[in-house]
N, C-alpha and C positions, 0 to 999 in steps of 0.2 A: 607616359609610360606606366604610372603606375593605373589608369585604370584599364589597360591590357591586361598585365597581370594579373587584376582583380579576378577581370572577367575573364580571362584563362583560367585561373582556379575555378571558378567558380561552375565554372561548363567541363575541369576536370572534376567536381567533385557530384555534379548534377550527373553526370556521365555514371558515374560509380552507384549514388542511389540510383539510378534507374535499371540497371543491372541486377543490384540485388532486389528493388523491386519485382523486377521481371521474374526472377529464380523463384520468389515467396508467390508470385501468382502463379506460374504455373504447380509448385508444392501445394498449394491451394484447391487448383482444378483435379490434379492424380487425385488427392482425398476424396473430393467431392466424386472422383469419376469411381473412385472404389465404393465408397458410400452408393452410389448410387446403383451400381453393377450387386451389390449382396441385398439392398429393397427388392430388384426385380428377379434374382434369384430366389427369393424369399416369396415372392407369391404364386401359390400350390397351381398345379399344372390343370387344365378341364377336366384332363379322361379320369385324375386320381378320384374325386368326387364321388361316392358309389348311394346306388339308389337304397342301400339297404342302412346308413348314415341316416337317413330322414325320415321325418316321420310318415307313417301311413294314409294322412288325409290328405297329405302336398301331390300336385299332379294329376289329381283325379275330377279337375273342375276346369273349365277353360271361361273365361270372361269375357263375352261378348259385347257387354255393350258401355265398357269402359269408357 
C-alpha cells in the first residue's frame, strides 16, 4: 500500500511540475515570438533606400566577368 501512495504522489506532484513547466515554455516562446516580431520590424523596407544616400561611383559599372 504504501508504494501506491508513493507513486500516487509522486505522478500528483510530476503532474504539477509539468504544468508549470508547460506555462514557463510557452512565457518563453510569446518573448522570443515578440523578440522576434520587433528584429523584422526593425529591418528598413527596399523602396526607403534612395539613390541620392550613396555615393556617386556605386551603379555606374556592371561586372561581367565575376
Amino acid at each position: 500500500m504504501n508504494i501506491n501512495m508513493n507513486m500516487s504522489r509522486s505522478i500528483v506532484q510530476t503532474t504539477g511540475n509539468d504544468e508549470i513547466g508547460v506555462a514557463v515554455l510557452r512565457k518563453a516562446i510569446a518573448s522570443d515570438a515578440q523578440g522576434a516580431k520587433s528584429l523584422i520590424e526593425a529591418i528598413p523596407k527596399p523602396g526607403l533606400v534612395k539613390a541620392e544616400n550613396l555615393p556617386p561611383h556605386l551603379g555606374q559599372h556592371i561586372n561581367v566577368t565575376a
